[in-house]
Backbone as a ProteinNet text record, in pm:
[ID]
protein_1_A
[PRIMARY]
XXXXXXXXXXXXXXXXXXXXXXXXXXXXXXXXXXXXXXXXXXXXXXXXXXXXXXXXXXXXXXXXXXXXXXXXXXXXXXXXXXXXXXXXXXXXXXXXXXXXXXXXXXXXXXXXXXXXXXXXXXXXXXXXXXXXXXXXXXXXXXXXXXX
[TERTIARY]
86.1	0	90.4	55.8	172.8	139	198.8	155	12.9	4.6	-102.5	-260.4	-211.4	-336	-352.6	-253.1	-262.8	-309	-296.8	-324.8	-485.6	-555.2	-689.5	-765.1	-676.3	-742.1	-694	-614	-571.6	-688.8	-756.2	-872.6	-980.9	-944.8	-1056.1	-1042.6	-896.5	-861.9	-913.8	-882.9	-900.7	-1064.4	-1108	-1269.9	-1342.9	-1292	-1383.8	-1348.4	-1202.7	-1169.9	-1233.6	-1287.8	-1285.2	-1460.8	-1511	-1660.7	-1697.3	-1642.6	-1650.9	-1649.5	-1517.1	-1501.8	-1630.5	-1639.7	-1800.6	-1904.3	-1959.8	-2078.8	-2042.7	-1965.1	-1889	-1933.5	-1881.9	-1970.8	-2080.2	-2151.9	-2243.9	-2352.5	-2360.3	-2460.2	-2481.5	-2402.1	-2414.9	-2541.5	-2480.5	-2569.8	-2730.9	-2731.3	-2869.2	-2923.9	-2866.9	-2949.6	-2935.4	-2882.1	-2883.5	-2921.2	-2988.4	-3016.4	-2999.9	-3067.7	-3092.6	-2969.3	-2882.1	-2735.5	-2629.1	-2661.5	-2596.9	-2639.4	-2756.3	-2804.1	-2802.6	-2749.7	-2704.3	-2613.8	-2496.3	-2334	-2313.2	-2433.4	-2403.3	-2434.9	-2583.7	-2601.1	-2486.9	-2403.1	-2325.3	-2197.7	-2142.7	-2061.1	-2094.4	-2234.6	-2287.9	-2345.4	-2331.3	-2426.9	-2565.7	-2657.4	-2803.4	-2814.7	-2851.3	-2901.4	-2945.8	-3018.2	-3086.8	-3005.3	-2882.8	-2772.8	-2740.9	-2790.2	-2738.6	-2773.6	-2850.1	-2939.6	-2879.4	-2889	-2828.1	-2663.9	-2666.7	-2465	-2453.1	-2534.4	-2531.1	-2599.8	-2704.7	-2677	-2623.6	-2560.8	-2435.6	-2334.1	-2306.1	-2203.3	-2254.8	-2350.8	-2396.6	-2428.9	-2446.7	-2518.3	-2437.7	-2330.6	-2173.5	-2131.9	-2105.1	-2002.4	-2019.7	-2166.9	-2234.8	-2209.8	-2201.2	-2177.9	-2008.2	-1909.9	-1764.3	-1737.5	-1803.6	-1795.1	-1849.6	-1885.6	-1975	-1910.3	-1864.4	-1809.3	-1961	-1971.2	-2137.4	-2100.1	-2127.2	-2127.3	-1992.9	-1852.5	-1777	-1712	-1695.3	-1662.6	-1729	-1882.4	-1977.9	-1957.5	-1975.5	-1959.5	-1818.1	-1711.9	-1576.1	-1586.4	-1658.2	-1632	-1760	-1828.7	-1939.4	-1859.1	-1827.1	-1670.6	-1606	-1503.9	-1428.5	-1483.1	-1589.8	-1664.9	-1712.4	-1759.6	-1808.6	-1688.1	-1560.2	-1429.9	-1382.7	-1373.8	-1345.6	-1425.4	-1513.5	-1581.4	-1564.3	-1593.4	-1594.8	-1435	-1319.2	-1184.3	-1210.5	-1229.5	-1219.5	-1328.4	-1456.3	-1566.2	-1518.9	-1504.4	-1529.1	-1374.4	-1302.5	-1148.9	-1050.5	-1023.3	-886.3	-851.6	-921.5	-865.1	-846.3	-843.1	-775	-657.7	-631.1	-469.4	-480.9	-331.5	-330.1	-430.5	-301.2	-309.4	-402.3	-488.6	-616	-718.4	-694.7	-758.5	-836.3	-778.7	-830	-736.6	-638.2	-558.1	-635	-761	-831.4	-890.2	-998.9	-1043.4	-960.7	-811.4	-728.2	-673.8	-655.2	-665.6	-820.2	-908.1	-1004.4	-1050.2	-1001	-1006.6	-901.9	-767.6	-679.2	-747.3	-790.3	-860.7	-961	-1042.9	-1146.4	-1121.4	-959.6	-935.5	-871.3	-775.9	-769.7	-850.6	-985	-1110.4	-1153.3	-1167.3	-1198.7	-1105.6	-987.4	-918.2	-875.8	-905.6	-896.7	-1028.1	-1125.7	-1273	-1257.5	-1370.3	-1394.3	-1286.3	-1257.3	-1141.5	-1188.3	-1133.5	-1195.5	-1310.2	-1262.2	-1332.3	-1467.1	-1550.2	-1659.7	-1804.5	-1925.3	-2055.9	-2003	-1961.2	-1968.2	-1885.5	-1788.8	-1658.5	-1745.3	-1797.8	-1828.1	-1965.1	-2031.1	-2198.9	-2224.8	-2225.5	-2259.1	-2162.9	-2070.8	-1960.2	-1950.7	-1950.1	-1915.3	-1934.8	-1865.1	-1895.7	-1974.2	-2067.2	-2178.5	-2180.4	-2067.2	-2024.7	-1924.9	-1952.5	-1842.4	-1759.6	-1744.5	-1652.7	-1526.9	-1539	-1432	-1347.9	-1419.4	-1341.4	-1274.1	-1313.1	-1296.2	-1170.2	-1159.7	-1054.1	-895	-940.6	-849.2	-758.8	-852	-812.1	-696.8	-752.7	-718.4	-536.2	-555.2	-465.4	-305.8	-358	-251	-234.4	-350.3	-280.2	-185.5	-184.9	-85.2	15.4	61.1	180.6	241.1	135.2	216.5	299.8	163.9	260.1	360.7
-117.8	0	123.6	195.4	345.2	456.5	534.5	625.1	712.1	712.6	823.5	769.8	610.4	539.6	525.4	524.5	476.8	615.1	753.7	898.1	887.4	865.8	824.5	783	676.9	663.4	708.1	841	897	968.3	1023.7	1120.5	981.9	863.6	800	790.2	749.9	780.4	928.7	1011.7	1142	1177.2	1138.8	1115.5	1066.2	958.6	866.5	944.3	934	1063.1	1169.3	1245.4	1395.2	1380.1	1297	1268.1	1220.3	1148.7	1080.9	1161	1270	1348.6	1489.4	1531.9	1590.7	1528.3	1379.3	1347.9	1359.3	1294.6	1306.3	1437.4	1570.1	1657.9	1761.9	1686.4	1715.7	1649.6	1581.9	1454.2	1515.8	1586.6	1620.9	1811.2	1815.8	1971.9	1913.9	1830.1	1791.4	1710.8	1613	1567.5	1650.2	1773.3	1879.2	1976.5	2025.9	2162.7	2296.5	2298.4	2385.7	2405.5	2309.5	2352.9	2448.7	2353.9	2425	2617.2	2589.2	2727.4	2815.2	2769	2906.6	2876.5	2802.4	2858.9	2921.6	2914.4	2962.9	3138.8	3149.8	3303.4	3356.7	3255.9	3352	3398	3287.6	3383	3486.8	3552.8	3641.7	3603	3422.9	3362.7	3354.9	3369	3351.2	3179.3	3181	3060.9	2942.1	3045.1	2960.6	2846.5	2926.1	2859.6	2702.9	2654.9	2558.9	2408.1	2455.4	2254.1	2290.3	2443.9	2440.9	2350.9	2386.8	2326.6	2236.5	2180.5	2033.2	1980.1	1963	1901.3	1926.6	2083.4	2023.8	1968.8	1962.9	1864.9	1697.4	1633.4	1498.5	1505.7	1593.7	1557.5	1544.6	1653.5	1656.6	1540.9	1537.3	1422	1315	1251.3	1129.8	1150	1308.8	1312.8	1260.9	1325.4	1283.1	1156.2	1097.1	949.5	821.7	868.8	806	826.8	952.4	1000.2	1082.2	1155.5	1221.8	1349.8	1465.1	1633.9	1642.3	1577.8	1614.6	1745.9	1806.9	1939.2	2037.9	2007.6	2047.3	2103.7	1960.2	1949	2010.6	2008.4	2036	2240.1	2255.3	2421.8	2473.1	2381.2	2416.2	2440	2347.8	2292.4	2420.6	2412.9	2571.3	2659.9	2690.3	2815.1	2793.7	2698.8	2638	2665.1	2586.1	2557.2	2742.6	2785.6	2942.3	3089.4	3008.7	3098.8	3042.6	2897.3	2877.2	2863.5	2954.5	2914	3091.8	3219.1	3291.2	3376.1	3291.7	3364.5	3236.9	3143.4	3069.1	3053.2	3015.6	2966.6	3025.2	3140.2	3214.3	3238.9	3275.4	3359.4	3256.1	3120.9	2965.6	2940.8	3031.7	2967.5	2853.1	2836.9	2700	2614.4	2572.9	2415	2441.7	2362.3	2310.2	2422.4	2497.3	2588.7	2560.5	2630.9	2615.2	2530.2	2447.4	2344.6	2217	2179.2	2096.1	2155.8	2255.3	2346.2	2380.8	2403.4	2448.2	2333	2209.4	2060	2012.5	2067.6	2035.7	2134.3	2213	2322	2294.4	2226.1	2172.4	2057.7	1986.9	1816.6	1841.3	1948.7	2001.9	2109.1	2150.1	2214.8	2083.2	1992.5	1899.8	1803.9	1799.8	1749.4	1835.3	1953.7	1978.9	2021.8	2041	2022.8	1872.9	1794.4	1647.5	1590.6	1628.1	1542.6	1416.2	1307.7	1190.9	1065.5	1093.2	985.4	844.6	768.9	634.1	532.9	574.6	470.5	518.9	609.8	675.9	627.4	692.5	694.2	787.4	848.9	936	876.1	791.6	712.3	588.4	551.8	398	372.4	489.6	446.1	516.4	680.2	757.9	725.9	695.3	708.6	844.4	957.2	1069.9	1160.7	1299.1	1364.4	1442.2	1493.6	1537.3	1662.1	1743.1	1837.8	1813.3	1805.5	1761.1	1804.4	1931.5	2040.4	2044.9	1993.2	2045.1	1888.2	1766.3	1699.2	1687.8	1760.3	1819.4	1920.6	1989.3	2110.7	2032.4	1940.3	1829.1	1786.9	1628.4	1617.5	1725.4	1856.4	1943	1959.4	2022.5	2056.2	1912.4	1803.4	1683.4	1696.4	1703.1	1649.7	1795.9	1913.8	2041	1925.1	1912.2	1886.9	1757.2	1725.7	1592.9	1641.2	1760.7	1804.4	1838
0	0	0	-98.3	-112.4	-22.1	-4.9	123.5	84.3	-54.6	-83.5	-6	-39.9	-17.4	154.2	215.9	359.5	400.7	311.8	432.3	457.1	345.2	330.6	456.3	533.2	666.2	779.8	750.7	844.4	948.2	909.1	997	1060.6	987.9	1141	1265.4	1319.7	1481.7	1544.7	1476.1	1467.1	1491.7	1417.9	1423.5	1475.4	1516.8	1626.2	1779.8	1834	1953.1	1953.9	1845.8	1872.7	1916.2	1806.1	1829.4	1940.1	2041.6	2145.6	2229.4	2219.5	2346.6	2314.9	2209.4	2192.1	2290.7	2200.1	2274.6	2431.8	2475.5	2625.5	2680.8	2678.1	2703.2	2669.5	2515.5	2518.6	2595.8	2626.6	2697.6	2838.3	2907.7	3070.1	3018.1	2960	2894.4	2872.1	2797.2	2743	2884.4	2985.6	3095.5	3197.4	3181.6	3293.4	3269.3	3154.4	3142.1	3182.7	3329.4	3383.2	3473	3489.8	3536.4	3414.4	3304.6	3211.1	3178.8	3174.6	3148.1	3220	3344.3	3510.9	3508.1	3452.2	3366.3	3279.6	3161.4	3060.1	3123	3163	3250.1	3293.8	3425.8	3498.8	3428.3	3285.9	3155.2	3096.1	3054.2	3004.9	2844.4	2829	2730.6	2752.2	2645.8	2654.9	2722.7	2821.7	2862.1	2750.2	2654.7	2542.5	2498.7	2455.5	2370.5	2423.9	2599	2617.2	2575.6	2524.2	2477.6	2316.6	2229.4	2137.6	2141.4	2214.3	2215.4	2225.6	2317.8	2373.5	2262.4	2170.1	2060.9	1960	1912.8	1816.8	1875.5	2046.8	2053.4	2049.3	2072	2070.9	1922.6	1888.6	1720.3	1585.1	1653.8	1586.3	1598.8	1715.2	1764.9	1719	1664.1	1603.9	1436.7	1434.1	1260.7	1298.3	1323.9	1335.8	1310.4	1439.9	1487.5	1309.8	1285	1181.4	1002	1008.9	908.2	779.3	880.7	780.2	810.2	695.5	674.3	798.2	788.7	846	829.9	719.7	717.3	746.1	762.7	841.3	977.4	1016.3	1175.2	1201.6	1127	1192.1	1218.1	1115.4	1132.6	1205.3	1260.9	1349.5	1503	1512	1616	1616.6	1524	1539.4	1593.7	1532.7	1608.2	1748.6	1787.8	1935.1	2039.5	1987.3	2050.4	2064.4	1925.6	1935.8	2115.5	2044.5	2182.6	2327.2	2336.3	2456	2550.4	2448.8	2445.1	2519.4	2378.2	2429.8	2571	2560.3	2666.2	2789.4	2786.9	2933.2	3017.7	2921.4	2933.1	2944.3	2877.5	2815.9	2981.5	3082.7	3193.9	3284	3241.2	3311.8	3294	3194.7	3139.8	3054.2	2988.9	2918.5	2996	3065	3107.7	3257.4	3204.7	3327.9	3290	3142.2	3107.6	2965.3	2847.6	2711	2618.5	2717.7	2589.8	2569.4	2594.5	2513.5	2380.4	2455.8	2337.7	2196	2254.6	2147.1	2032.8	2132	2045.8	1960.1	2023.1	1934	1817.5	1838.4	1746.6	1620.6	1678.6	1588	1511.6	1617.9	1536.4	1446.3	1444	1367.1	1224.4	1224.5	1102.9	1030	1111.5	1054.7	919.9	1020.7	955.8	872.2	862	786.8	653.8	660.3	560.6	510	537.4	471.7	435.2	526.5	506.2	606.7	562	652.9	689.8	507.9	525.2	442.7	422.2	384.5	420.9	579.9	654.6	705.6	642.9	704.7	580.8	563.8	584.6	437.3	411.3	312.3	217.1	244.6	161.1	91.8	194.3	160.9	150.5	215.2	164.8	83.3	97.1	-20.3	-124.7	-107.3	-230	-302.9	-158.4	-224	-100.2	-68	31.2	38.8	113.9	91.6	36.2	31.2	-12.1	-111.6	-201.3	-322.6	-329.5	-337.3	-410.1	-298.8	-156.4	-65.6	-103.1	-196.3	-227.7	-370.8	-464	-590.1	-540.9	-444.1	-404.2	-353.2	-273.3	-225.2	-329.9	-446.2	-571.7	-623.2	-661.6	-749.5	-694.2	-544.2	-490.5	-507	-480.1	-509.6	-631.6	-743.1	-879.5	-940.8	-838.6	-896.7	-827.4	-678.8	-616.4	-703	-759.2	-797.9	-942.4	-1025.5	-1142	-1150.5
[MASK]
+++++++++++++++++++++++++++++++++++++++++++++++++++++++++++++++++++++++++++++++++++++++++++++++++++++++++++++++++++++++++++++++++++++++++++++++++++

């Protein structure tokens, strides 16, 4: 197997972790609500936002995990990871602070600059990504490096 072919399943470890650790804490938001939403208050977020989050994180995390609208879900992420880095975290410091956020924010440009990968729902069932063109851009970009 040549390396071009082995990068292909590079983003499933990647994908299955990042989705996991999503649902992981999206799941305490959605069976707690009303805890979440007098955290989200005492940050100066609309309370509203908290069942929002908590299912793009369980709902994401199941797209990740699965390999479905991953470039989707990854820049939904960014933006999620972005705020709750600079409104909840930044004044924790790194460490014991926003260096998860900042890894998932990494694992999620990742994803979204590669896509699902081989081993996903979009590779092997659709036989195509649900968004074509960010795999048409991919293509394009190798067959210059290779010219």
């Amino acid at each position: 197997m040549n390396i071009q072919k082995l990068i292909l399943y590079g983003p499933l470890p990647i994908r299955i972790l990042a989705g996991l650790a999503f649902i992981a804490h999206g799941i305490p938001k959605l069976s707690d609500p009303a805890m979440t939403q007098g955290f989200f208050g005492n940050i100066g977020l609309p309370p509203e936002l908290a069942v929002l989050i908590g299912l793009l994180e369980v709902i994401g995390g199941f797209a990740l995990l699965v390999g479905i609208v991953t470039r989707v879900a990854s820049i939904l992420f960014i933006i999620e990871m972005i705020g709750a880095t600079t409104i909840a975290k930044l004044s924790e410091g790194f460490v014991g602070g926003f260096e998860l956020e900042l890894l998932l924010i990494s694992v999620a440009i990742s994803l979204l600059l590669t896509g699902p990968g081989k081993i996903s729902i979009e590779y092997n069932v659709l036989k195509r990504e649900v968004f074509p063109k960010g795999k048409k851009i991919v293509d394009e970009i190798r067959l210059k490096e290779r010219g």
